[in-house]
N, C-alpha and C positions, 0 to 999 in steps of 0.2 A: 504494500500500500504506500510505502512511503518511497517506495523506487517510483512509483506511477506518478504520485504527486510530483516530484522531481522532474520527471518525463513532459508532463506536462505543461508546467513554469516553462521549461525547456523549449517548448516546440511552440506556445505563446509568444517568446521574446523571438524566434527567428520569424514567425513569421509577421509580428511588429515591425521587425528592421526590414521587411519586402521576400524574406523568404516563401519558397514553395513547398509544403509536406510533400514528399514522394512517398517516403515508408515509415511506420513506427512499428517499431519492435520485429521487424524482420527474423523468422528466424531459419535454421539448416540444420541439417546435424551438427555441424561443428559450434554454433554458437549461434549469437542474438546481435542485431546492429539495433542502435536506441532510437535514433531518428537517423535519416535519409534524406536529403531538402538539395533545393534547386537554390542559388542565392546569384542572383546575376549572371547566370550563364555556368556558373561553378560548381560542381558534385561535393555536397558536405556530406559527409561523413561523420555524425555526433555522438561521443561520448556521455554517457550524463550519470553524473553519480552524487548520490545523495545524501545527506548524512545530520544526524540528530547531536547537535557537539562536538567535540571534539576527541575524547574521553578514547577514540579510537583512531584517532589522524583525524585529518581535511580532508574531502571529498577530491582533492585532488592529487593527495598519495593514494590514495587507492588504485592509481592506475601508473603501474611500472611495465616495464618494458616485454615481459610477458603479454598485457592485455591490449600494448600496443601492436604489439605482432599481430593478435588475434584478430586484433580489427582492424586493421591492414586485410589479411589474409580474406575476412569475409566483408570487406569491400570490394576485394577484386571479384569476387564470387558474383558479389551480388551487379557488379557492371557486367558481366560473363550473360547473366541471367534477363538483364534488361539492355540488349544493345541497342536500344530508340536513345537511351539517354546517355551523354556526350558530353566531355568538355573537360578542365580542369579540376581535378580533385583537391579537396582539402579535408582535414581532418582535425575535428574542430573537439571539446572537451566544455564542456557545461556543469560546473562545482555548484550543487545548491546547498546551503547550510543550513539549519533549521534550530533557532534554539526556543528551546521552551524552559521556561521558568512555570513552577506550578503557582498558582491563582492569577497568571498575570498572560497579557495575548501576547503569543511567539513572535518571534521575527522573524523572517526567510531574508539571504543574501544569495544572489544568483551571482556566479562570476562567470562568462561566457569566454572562453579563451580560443579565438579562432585562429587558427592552423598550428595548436599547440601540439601536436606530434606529426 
């Protein structure tokens, strides 16, 4: 629930800035792509990871060179699978932070990092 919320801030703010949804939550055997978007001609690629404090890192340690590989790997899959769509790829990383304090309203920080890997 709290990955979707994330997911969603996420795919709000690209398409705020003029983005186009192509795919959320893609998936294959080998893994999941979060979002998919068209932004001026350009193949995003989005990361999004979410996270309640920090108590276990920043939403954006969670993603090391491992999960970079990964979605590299099912980005080319997923261009393999869709050759209508064309152009410059980018691979973009969306950190949403979420802190809650109890009797009091949360705050969310979205930090949108494009062509952070």
């Amino acid at each position: 629930m709290l990955g979707r919320f994330g997911e969603d801030l996420a795919a709000r703010q690209l398409v705020a800035g003029g983005a186009q949804i192509l795919d959320r939550n893609w998936r294959c055997r080998d893994g999941e792509l979060d979002i998919v978007a068209l932004d001026a001609g350009t193949v995003v690629f989005c990361e999004v990871k979410t996270r309640t404090g920090t108590r276990h890192g920043t939403p954006a340690e969670a993603v090391d060179d491992r999960k970079v590989a990964r979605v590299r790997r099912l980005a080319a899959r997923w261009l393999a699978e869709h050759p209508r769509v064309s152009g410059p790829v980018r691979f973009d990383l969306v950190a949403v932070s979420r802190e809650v304090t109890p009797g009091q309203p949360g705050s969310v920080r979205v930090d949108h990092r494009r062509g952070a890997f």
